[in-house]
C-alpha positions in Angstrom: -16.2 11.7 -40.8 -17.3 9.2 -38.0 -16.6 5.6 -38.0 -18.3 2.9 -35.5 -17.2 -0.2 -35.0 -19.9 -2.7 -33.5 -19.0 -6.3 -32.8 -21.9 -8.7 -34.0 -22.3 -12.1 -31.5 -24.3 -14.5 -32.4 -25.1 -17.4 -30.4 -27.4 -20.8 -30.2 -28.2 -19.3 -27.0 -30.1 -16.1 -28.3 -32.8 -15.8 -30.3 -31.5 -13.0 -32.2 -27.6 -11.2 -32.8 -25.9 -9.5 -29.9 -24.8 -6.2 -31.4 -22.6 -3.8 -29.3 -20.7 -0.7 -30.8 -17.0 -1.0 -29.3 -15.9 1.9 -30.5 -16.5 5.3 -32.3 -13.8 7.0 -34.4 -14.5 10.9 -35.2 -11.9 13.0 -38.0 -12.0 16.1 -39.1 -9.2 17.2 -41.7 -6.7 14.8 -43.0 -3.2 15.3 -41.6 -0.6 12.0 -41.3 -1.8 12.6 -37.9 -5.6 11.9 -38.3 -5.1 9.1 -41.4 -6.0 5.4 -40.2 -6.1 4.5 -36.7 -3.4 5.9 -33.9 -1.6 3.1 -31.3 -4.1 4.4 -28.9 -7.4 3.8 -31.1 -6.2 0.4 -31.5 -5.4 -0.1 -28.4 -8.5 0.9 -26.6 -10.1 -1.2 -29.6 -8.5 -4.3 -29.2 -8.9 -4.4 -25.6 -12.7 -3.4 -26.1 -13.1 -6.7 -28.3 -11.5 -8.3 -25.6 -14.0 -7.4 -23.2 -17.3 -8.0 -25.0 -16.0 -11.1 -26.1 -14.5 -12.5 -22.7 -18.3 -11.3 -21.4 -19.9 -13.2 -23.9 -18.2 -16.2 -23.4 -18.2 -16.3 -19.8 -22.1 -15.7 -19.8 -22.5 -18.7 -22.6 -20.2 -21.7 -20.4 -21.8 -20.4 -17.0 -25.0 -21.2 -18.6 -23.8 -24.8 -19.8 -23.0 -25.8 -16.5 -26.1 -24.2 -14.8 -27.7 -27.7 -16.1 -26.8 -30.8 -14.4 -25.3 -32.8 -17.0 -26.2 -36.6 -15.0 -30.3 -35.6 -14.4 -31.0 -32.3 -16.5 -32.3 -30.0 -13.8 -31.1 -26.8 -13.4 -29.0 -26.0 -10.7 -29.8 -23.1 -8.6 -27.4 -19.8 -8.1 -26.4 -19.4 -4.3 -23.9 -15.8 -4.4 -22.0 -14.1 -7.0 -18.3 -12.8 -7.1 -16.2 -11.9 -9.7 -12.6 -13.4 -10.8 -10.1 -11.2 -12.7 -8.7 -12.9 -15.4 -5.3 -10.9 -16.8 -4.8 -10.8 -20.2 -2.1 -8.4 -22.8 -4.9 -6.3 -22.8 -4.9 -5.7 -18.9 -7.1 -7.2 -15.7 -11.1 -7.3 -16.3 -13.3 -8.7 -13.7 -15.4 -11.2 -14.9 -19.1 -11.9 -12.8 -18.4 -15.6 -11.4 -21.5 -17.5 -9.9 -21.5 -19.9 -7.5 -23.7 -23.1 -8.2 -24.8 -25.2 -6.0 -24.2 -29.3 -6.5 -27.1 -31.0 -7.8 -28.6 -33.1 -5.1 -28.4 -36.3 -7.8 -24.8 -36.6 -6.9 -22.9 -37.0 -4.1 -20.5 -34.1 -3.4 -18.0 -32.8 -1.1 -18.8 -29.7 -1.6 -22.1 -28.0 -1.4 -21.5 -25.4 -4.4 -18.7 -24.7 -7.2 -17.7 -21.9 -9.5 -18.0 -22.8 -12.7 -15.2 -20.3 -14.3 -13.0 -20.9 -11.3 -12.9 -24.3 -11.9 -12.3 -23.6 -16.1 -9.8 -20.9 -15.7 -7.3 -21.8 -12.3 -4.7 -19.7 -13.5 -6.8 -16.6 -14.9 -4.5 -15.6 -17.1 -4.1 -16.1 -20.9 -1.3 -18.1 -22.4 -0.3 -15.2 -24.3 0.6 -13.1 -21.3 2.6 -16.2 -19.8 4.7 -16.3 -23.1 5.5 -12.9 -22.7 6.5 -12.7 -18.7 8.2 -15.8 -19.2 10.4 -14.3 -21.9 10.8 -11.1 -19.9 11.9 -13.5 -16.8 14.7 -15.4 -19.0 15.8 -12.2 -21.4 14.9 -9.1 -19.2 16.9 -6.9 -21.2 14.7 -7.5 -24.6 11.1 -6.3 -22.7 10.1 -3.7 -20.1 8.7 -6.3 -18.1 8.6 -7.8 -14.5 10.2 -11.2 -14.0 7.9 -14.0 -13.7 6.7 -14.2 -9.7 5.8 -17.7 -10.4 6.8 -20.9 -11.7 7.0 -21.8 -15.5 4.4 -23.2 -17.2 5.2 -26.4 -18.7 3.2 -26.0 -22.2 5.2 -22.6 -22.7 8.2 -23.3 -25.8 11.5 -21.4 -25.1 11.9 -19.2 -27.9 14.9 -19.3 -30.2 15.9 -15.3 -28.5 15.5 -16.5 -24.9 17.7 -19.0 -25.3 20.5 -17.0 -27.2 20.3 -14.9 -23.8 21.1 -18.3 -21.4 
């Protein structure tokens, strides 16, 4: 038996669906070994979600901000980098362009990242929560304490602070 899994994205931006297979699943005999999913298989498809999805969405707010929002004119690419944003599901480099200022305003500077500017921090919320738990109860998680400082919006969870 072979199972795909394809992740369907639909958008105002596209004329038709985005359809990407994510992953591929192949079993032979049934064994408690080869029944459902393993860790891995979820695993690898959870973080392949991940990365269509952090790709999509990227794509879809650079757009948004390619047009000025005070004339309407598009605003013209000068480079390209890529930001790594860090998530439960590991480090993915995300393409970042560069923009430059529309010449209706008045700027500083002469060019911005648009996903720079979204994400400062470049990491999910979720992965904070979980260093910042590591950092106060290190002996419930295999983790590395928290090399910076706490994020304010981050609750203390009832077991972190049974470990104060």
């Amino acid at each position: 038996m072979k199972v795909k899994i394809q992740i369907v994205i639909e958008s105002d931006n596209y004329d038709t669906p985005i359809t990407d297979e994510i992953a591929c699943i192949q079993r032979e005999d049934l064994t408690p070994e080869t029944l459902g999913m393993t860790l891995s298989e979820a695993k690898d498809l959870l973080a392949n979600i991940q990365a269509v999805m952090v790709r999509e969405q990227a794509a879809e707010y650079v757009e948004q901000q390619r047009v000025c929002p005070r004339c309407d004119e598009t605003r013209n690419q000068k480079d390209q980098h890529d930001i790594v944003f860090r998530s439960l599901f590991g480090k993915m480099k995300i393409p970042s362009p560069r923009l430059y200022t529309c010449p209706c305003q008045a700027q500083e500077k002469k060019s911005f990242s648009p996903l720079a500017e979204c994400l400062p921090e470049r990491t999910a919320p979720e992965l904070l929560y979980i260093l910042l738990i590591s950092s106060v109860c290190p002996s419930s998680f295999d983790l590395p304490k928290l090399p910076f400082g706490l994020p304010s919006f981050l609750p203390l969870p009832l077991a972190a602070a049974k470990c104060l």
